[in-house]
BAPAFI-432922 format. One record per residue (C-alpha): x, y, z. Coordinates in nm, 4 decimals. Layout:
N
+----------+----------+----------+
:     east :    north :       up :
+----------+----------+----------+
:        X :        Y :        Z :
...
+----------+----------+----------+
This chain:
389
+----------+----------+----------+
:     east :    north :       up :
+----------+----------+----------+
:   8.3981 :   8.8463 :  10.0291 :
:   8.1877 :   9.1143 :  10.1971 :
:   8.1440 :   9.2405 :  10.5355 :
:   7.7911 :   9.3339 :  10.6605 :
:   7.6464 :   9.6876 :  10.5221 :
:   7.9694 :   9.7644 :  10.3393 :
:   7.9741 :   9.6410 :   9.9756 :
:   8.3556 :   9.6144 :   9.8795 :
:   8.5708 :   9.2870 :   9.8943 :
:   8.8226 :   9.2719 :  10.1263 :
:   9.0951 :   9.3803 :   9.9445 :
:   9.3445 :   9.1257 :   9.7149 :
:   9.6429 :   9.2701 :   9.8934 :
:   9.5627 :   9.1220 :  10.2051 :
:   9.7982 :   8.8491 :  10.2360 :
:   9.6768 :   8.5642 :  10.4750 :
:   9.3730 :   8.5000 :  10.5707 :
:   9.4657 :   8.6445 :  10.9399 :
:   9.5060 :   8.9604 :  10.7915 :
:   9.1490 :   8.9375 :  10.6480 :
:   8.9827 :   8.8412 :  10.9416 :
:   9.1540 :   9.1609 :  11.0839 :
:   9.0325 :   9.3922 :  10.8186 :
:   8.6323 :   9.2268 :  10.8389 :
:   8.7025 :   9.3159 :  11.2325 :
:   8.7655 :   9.6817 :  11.1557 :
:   8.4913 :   9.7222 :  10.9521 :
:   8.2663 :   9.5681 :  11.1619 :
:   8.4323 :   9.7763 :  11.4758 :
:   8.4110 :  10.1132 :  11.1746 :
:   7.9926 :   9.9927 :  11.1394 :
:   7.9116 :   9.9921 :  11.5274 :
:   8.1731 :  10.2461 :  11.6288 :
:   8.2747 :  10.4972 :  11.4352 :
:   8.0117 :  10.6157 :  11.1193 :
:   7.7347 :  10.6453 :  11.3607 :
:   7.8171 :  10.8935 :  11.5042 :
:   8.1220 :  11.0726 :  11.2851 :
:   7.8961 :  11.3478 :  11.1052 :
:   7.7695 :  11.4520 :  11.4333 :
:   8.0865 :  11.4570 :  11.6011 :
:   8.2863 :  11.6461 :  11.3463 :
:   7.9760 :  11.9153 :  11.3417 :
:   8.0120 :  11.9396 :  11.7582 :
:   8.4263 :  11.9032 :  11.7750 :
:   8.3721 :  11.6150 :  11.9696 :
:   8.7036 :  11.4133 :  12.0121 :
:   8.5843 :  11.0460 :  12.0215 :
:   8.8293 :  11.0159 :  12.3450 :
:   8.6428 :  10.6474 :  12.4641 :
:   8.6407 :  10.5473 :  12.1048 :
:   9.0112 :  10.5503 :  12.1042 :
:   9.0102 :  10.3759 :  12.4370 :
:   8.8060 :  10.0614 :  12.2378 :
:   9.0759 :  10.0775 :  11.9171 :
:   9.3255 :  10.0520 :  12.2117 :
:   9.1847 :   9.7519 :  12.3810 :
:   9.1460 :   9.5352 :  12.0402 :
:   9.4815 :   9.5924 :  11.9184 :
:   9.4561 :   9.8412 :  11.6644 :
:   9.6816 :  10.1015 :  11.8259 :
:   9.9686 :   9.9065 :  11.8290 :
:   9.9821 :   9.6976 :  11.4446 :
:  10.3087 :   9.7506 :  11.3562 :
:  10.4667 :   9.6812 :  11.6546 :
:  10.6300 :   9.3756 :  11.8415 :
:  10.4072 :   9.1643 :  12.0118 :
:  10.6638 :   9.0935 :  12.3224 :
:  10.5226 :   9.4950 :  12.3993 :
:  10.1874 :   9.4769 :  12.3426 :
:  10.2272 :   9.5565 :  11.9470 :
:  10.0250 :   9.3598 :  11.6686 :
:  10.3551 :   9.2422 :  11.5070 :
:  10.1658 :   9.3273 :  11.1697 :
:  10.3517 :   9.4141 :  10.8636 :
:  10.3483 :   9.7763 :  10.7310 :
:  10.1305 :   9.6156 :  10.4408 :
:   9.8652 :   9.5148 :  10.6779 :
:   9.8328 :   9.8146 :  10.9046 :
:   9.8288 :  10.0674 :  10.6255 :
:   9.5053 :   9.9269 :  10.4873 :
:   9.3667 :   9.8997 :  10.8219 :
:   9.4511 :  10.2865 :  10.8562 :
:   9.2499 :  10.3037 :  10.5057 :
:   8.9621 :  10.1787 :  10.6402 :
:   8.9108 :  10.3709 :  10.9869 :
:   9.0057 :  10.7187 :  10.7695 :
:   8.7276 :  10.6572 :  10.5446 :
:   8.4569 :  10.6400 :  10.8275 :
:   8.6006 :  10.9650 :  10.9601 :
:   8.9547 :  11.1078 :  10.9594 :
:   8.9945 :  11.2247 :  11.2875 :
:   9.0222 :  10.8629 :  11.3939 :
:   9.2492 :  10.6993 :  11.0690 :
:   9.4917 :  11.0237 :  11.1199 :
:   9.4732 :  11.0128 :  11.5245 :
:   9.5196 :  10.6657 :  11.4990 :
:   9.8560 :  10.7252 :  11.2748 :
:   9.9896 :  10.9846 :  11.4911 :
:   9.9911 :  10.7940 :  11.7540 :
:  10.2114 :  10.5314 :  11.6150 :
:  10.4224 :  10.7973 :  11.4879 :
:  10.4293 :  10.8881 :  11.8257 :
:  10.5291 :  10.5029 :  11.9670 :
:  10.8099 :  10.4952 :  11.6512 :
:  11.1292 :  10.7042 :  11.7897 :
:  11.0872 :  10.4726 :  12.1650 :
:  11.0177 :  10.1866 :  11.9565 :
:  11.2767 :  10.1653 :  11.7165 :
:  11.5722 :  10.3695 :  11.8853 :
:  11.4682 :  10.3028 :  12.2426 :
:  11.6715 :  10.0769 :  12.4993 :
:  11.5453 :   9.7315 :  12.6047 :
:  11.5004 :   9.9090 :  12.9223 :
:  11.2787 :  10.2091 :  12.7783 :
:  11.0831 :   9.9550 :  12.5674 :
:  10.9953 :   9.7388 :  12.8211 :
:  10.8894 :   9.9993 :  13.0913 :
:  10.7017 :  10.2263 :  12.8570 :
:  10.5804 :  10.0475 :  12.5158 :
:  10.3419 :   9.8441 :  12.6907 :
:  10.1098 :  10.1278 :  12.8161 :
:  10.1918 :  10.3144 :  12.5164 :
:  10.0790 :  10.0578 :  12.2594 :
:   9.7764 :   9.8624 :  12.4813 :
:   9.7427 :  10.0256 :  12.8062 :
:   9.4804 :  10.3029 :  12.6534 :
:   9.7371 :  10.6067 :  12.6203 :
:   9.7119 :  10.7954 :  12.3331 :
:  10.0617 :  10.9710 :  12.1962 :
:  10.1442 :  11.3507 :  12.0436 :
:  10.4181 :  11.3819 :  11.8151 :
:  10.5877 :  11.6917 :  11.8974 :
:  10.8519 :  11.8583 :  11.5701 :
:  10.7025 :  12.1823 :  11.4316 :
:  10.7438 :  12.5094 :  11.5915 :
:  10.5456 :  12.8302 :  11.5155 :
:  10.8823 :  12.9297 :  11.3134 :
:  10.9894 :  12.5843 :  11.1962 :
:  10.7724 :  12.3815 :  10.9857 :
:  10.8694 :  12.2660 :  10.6734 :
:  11.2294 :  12.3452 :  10.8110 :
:  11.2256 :  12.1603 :  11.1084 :
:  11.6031 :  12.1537 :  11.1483 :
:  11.5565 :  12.5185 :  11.3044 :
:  11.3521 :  12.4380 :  11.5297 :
:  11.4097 :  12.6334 :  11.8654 :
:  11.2679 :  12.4969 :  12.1571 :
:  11.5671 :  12.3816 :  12.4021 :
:  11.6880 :  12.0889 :  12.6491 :
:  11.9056 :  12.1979 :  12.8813 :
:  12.1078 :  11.9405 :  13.1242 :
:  11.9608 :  11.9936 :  13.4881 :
:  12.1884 :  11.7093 :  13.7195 :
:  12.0139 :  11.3833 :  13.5534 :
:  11.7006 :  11.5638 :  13.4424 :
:  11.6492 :  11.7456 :  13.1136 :
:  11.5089 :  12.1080 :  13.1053 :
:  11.2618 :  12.1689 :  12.8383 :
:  11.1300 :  12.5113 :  12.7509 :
:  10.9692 :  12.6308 :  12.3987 :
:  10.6888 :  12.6471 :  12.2198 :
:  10.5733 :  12.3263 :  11.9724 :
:  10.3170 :  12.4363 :  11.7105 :
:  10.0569 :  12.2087 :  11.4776 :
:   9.9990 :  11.9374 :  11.7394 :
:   9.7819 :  11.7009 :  11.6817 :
:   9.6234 :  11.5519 :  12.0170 :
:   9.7594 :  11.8328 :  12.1722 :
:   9.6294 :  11.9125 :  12.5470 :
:   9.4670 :  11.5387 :  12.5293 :
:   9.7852 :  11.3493 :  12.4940 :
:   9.8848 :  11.1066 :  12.7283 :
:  10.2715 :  11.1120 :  12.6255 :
:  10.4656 :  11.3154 :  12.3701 :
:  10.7488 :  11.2719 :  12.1372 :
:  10.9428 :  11.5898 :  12.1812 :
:  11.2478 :  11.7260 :  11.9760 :
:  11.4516 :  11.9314 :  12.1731 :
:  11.7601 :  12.1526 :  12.0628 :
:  12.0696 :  11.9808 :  12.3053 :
:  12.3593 :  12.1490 :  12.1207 :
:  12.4507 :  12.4122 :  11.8553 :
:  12.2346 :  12.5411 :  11.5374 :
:  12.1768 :  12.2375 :  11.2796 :
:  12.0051 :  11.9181 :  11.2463 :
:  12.2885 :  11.7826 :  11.4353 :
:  12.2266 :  11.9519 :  11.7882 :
:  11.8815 :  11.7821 :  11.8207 :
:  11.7564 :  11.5106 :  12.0764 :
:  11.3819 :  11.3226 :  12.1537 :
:  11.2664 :  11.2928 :  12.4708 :
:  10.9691 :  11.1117 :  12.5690 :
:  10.7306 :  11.3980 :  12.7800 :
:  10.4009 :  11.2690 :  12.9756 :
:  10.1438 :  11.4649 :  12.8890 :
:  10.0810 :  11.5747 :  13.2332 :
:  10.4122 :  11.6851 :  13.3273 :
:  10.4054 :  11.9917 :  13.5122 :
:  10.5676 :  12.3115 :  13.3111 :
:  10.3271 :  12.1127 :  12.9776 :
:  10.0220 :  12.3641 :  12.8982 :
:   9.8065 :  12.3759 :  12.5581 :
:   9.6826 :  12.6776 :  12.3758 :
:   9.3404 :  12.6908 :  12.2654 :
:   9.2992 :  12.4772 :  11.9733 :
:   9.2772 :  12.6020 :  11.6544 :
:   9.0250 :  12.6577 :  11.4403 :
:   9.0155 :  12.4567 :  11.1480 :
:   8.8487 :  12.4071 :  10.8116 :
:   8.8244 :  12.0277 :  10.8694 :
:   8.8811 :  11.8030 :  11.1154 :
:   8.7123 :  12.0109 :  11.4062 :
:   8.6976 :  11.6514 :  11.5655 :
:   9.0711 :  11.6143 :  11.6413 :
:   9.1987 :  11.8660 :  11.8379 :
:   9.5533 :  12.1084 :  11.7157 :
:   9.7028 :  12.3454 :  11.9400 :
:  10.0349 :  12.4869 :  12.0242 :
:  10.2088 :  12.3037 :  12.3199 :
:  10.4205 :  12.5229 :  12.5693 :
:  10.6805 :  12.3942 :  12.7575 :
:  10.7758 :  12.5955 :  13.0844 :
:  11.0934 :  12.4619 :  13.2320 :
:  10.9182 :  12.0904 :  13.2036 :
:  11.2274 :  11.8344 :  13.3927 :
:  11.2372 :  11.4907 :  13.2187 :
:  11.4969 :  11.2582 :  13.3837 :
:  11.7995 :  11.1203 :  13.1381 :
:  11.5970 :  10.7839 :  13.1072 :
:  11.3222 :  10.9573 :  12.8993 :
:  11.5876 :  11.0503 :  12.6630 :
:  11.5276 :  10.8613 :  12.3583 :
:  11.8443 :  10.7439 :  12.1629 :
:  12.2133 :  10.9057 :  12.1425 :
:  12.2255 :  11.3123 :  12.2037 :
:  12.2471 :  11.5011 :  11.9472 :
:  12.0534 :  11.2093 :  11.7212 :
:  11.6890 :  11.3426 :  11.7877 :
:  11.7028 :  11.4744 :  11.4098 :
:  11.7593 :  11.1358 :  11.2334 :
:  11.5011 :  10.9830 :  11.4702 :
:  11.2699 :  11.2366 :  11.3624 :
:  11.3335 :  11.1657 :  10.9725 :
:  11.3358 :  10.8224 :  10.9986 :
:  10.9434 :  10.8419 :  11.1629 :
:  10.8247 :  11.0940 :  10.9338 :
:  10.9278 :  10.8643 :  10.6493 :
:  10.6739 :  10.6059 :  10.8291 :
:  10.4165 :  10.8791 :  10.8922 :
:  10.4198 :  10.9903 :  10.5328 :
:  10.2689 :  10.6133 :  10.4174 :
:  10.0058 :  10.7012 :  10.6975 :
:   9.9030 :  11.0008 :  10.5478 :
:   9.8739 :  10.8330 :  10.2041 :
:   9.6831 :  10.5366 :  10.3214 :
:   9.4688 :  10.8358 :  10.4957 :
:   9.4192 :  10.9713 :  10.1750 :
:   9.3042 :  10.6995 :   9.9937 :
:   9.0876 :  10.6348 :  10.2407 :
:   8.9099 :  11.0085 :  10.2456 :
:   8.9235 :  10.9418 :   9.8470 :
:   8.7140 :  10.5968 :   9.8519 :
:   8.4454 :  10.7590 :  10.1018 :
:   8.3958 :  11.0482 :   9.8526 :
:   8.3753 :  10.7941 :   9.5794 :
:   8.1746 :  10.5882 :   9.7788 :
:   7.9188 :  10.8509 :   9.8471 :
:   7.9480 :  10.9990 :   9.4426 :
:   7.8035 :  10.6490 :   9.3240 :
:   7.5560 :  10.5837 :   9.6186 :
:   7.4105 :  10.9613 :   9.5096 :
:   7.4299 :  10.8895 :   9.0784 :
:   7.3262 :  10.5236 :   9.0726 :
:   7.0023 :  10.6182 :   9.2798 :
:   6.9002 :  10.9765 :   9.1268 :
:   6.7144 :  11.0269 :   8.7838 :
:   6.7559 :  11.3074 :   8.5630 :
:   6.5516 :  11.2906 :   8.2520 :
:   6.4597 :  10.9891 :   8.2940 :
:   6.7906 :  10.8277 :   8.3353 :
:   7.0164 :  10.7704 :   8.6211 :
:   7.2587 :  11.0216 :   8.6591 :
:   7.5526 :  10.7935 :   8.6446 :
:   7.3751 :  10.6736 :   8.3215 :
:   7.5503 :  11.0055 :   8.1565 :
:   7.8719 :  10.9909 :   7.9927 :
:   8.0627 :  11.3032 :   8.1383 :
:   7.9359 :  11.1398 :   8.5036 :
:   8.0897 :  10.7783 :   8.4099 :
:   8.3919 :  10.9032 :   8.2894 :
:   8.4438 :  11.1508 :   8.5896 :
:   8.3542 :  10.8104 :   8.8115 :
:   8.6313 :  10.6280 :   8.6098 :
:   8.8718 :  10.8470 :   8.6449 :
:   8.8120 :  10.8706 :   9.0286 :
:   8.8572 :  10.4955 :   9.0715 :
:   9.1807 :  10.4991 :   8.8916 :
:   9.3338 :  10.7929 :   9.0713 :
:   9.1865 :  10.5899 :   9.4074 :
:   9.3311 :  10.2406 :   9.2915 :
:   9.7018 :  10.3724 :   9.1710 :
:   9.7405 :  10.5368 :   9.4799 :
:   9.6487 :  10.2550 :   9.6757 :
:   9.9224 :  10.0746 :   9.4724 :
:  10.1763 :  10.3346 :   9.5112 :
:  10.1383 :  10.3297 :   9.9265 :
:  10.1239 :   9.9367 :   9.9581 :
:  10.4657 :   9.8965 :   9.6878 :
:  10.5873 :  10.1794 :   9.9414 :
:  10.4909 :   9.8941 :  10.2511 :
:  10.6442 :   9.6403 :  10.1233 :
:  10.9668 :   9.7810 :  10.0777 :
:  10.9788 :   9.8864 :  10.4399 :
:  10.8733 :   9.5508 :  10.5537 :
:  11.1604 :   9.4290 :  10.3342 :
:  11.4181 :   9.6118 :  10.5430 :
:  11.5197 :   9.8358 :  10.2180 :
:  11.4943 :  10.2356 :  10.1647 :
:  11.1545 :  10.3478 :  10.0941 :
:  11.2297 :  10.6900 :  10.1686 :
:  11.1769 :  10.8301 :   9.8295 :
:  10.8807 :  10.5690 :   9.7453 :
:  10.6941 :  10.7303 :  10.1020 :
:  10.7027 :  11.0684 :   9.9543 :
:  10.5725 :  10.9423 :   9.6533 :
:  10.2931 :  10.8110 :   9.7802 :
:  10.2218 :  11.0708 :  10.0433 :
:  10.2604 :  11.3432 :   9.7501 :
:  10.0364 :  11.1149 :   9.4683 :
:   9.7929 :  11.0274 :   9.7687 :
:   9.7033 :  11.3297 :   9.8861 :
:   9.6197 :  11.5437 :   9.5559 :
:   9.4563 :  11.2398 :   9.4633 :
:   9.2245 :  11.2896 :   9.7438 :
:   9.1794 :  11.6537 :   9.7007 :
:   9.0897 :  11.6041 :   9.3119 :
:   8.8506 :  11.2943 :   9.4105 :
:   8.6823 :  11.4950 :   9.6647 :
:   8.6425 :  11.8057 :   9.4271 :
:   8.4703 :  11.5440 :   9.1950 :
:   8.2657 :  11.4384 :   9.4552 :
:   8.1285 :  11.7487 :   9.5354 :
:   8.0717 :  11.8365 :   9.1811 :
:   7.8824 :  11.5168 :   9.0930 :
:   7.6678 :  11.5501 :   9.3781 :
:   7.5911 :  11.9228 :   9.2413 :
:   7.3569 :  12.1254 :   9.4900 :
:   7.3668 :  11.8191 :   9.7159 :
:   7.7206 :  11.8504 :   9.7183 :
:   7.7449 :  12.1868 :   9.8761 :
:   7.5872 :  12.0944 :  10.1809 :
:   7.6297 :  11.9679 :  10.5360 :
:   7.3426 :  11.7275 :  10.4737 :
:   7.6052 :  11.5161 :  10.2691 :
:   7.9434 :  11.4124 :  10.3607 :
:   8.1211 :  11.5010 :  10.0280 :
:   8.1683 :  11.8774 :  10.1534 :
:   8.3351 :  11.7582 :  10.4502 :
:   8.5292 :  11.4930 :  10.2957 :
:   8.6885 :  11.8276 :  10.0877 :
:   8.7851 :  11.9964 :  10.3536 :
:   8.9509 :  11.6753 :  10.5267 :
:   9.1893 :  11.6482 :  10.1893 :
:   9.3095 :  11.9319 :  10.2245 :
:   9.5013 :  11.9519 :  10.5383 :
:   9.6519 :  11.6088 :  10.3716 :
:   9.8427 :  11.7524 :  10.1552 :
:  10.0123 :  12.0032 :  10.4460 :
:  10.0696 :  11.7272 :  10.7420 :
:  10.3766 :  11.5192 :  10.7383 :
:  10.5581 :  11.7611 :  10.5268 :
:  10.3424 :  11.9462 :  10.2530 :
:  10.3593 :  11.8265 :   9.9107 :
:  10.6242 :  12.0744 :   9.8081 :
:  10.8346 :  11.9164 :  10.1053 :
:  10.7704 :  11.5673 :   9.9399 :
:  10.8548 :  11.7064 :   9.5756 :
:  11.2086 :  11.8047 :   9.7066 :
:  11.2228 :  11.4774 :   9.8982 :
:  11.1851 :  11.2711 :   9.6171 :
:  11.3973 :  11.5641 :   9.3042 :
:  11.6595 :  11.4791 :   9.6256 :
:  11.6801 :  11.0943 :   9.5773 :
:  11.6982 :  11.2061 :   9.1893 :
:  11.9766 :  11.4085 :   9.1487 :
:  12.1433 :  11.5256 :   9.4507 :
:  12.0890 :  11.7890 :   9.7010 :
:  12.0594 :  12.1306 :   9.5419 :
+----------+----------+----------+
């Protein structure tokens, strides 16, 4: 089964034919929508900010999430491969579209009945768009240091510090903050849930970035910003565990992300050797280029396998933990190698702006830092192995 201008079946792993009709909707959404206009935008640093508005509107920022809030009440399985697809017509949106549900996951999952119900509505239908705010300028990959502080005001929360590496930052409608409460250690750590406008909230400029110039990353200051009690999300002092438990979800974002970036680049490396001669033959016609285009779809199909296994297990109710950094570690060089491929088979081609396989490159890249770099996720998983060193 096919779906107008884009030639692959809907993928096997779908499991119902609801959750096909879903996927032919995205593309068809990804055709009108997003690839127009994605080389153009990424060139400018446009932030497709209506876009977003549209993805909001048909459901698609809200998949894995109960459908007495507004969610899609999709399984993990479903909404990773929907993630897949919009990250392969352009990142900005497939990662964007995963932050944001990373940013839904501490209110949704640790939240009261009370918080759900006031908040998850807007947050998962209403058009919002969510920041996930963890790293600091001196706590990344050791985000149990982090430094930023909540102090108790009366019933308010005081929140002053600096949050670094956010993405959506400055355009964010709400934010998932971690906030030191109590002493030094994962264990002194709350979430809060920050609107985006509150007043003390400022952004830096945004960085400047090797990929992604679409999505904007900046450094979020927070200048005595007062939330009241009821935006705290979950026990004090429990902000750390929250923040685990959503990277772990994150982490099959990123992979799904990955494989996404990976297929595009593949996508394009075949389009590009099955219509150019060299010698009279087509280029994919010689051996070193077939077996380079084997080895891509491998790379691109195990990893695919390794996220979805990943999926199921969390839609199971067991520990995936280990299995998420597995697939966000074997997702993400996977991408990077696919797109280096990419590049190479294109040759000449390959080096410029006039194709997309140069800017698929630099979009793997920054894969294998977010969520916890790939040397995070290779201590994750030696962790679940043999112990904490």
């Amino acid at each position: 089964m096919t779906t107008l201008d884009d030639p692959r079946p809907v993928p096997r792993q779908l499991p119902t034919p609801e959750a096909r009709d879903l996927l032919v909707l995205v593309r068809d959404l990804i055709r009108r929508e997003v690839r127009p206009s994605a080389a153009a935008e990424e060139e400018a640093g446009v932030f497709p900010r209506a876009l977003f508005a549209r993805l909001s509107a048909a459901g698609l920022l809200s998949l894995p999430y109960p459908e007495e809030y507004g969610g899609g009440d999709q399984p993990y399985e479903i909404y990773l491969q929907v993630l897949e697809e919009l990250a392969a017509a352009r990142l900005t949106v497939g990662l964007g579209v995963s932050v944001h549900t990373l940013a839904c996951h501490a209110l949704a999952e640790f939240g009261t009945k009370e918080q759900r119900a006031e908040h998850l509505p807007a947050m998962l239908s209403g058009g919002l768009l969510g920041a996930y705010c963890l790293s600091e300028p001196g706590s990344g990959s050791d985000a149990a240091s982090l430094r930023t502080r909540a102090e108790r005001d009366g019933g308010d929360w005081v929140i002053s510090g600096t949050k670094a590496w956010i993405t959506h930052g400055g355009i964010a409608d709400f934010c998932t903050v971690l906030a030191r409460t109590g002493d030094e250690g994962p264990d002194g750590i709350t979430a809060f849930l920050v609107p985006g406008d509150a007043p003390g909230l400022d952004a830096a400029v945004p960085e400047r970035k090797m990929g992604m110039a679409g999505s904007p990353t900046t450094q979020l200051h927070f200048d005595g910003v007062r939330v009241p009690d009821a935006r705290r999300v979950g026990e004090e002092g429990r902000g750390f565990r929250i923040a685990m438990a959503a990277l772990d979800a994150g982490r099959l974002g990123m992979a799904a992300c990955a494989v996404g970036v990976a297929q595009a680049a593949l996508d394009e490396a075949l389009a590009f050797t099955t219509g150019r001669e060299q010698f009279g033959r087509r280029v994919a016609d010689f051996q070193g280029l077939r077996f380079m285009l084997a080895d891509m779809a491998t790379q691109i199909e195990a990893g695919r396998s390794l996220y979805l296994a990943a999926a199921r297990l969390r839609d199971a109710g067991r520990p995936y933990s280990s299995q998420a950094a597995m697939a966000k570690l074997f997702c993400t060089d996977t991408a990077m190698r696919v797109t280096i491929d990419a590049v190479q088979a294109l040759g000449g081609y390959g080096y410029t702006a006039d194709f997309p396989a140069e800017r698929y490159l630099r979009e793997a890249k920054v894969l294998q830092i977010v969520e916890g770099t790939n040397q995070i996720q290779r201590a994750v998983i030696a962790r679940h192995l043999v112990g904490a060193s």
